[in-house]
N, C-alpha and C positions, 0 to 999 in steps of 0.2 A: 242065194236068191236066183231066183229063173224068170224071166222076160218074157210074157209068151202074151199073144194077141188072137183073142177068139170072133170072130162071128156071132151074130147073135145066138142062132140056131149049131153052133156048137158050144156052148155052155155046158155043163151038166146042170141037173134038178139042185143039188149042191151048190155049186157057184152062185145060183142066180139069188137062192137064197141069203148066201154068203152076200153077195152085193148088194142086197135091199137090206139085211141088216146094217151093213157100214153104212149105207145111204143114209139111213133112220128119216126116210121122208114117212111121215104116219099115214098118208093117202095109202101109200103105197104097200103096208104094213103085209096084209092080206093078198097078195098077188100070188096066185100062183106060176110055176116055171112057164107053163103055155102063154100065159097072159103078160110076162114076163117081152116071152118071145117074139109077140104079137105089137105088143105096145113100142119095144124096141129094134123093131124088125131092118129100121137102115142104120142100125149102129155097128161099131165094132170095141171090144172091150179090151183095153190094154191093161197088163196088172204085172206085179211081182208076186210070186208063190213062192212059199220056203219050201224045208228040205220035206213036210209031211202033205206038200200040197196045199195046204193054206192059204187066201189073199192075204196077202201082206200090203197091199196099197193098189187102187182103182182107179181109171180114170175111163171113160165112155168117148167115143168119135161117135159123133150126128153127122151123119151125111144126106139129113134132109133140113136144111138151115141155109134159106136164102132169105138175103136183104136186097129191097130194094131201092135206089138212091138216084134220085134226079131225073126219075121212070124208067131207071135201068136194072135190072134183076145182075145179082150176083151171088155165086153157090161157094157157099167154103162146107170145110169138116171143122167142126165145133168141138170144141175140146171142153167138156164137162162134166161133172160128180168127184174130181179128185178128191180120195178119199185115203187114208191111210188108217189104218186096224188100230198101230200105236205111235202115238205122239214120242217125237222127239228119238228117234231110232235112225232114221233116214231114209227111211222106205218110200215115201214122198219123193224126195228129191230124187233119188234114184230113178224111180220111176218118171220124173220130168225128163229128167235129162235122156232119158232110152228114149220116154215117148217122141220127144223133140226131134232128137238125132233121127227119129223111125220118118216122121211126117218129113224131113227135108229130104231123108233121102228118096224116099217115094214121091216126094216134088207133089204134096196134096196142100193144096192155099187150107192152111188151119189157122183157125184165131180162138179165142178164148177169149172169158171174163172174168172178172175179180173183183172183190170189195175191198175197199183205202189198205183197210188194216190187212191184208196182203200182199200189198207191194215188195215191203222187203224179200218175203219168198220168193217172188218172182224176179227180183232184179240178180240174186245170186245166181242164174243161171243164164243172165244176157237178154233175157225175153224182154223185148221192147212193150214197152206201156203205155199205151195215148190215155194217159190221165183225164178224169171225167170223160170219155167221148162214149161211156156205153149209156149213159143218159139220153143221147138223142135218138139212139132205136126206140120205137116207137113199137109196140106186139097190140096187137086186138083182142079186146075182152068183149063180156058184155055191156058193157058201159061205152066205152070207144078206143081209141087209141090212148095206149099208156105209156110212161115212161119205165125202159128199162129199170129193175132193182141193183141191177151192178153197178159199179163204178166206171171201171176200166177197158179199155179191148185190152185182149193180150192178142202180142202177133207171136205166133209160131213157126208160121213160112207163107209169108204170101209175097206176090210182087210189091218193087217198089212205086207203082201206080196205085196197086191197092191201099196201099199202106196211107198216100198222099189222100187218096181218096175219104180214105175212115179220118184222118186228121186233122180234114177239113169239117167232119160233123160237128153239127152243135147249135146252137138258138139260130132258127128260121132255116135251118140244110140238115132235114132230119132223115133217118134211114128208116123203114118201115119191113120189119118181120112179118114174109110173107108163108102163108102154107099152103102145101102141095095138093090140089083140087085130089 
């Protein structure tokens, strides 16, 4: 298995393919690689590939994901789509553990999120979990402000101010996901 970390715009037509199929989001079915590129254009994609080239397990950094909390803006790398080709292999964890080890040493504030029935995954490799607190991000639709779908933060590397910060979220101290004008 091989470790490697692409840019959006070094993908090939291949990969990116490759990565909306394991996605299986149905919006998303129809994208071509350009629009691929475009849609994803502040990410960076980390994965394991076997000996033929293959993903073997995916996971995307957003480097456009700020919240803001008590009229303060804060920017992390977002850790989202982990995805693995086959269950129960370890392609997954592997790839946690590379990704993790990758974001602290590059000292990038990454968090992440999760639903209940993921915890145990995530607790086998240390990753701290503020249980319910992804409830009180708050994203913007057409309708108004909603409540996150996930459950949990995950913390991957951030300060421990930040950390104390997310902790404290929850009924009446909510964080509010803002986008980049």
């Amino acid at each position: 298995m091989n470790y490697q970390i692409k840019k959006t715009g070094d993908l090939t037509d291949h990969e990116t393919r490759h990565i909306l199929n394991l996605w299986k989001i149905r919006e998303w079915n129809g994208m071509s690689p350009s629009d691929f590129r475009t849609f994803f254009k502040d990410s960076e994609f980390h994965f394991l590939s076997g000996s033929e080239g293959e993903i073997l397990a995916v996971i995307r950094l957003n480097f456009d994901f700020v919240l803001k909390v008590s009229g303060k803006q804060y920017s992390f790398a977002e850790a989202v789509g982990l995805v693995s080709a086959h269950e129960k292999k370890g392609y997954g964890s592997q790839l946690v553990k590379s990704f993790t080890e990758n974001v602290i040493h590059r000292n990038l504030e990454t968090i992440g999120f999760c639903f209940t029935d993921l915890r145990p995954f995530y607790h086998r490799f240390d990753i701290e979990i503020l249980e319910g607190k992804a409830k009180a991000i708050l994203e913007n639709d057409e309708t108004g402000w909603i409540s996150s779908e996930d459950d949990d933060i995950l913390i991957f590397n951030t300060s421990g101010e930040i950390v104390e910060l997310l902790r404290q979220l929850g009924p009446g101290r909510n964080a509010y996901l803002m986008t980049k004008e």
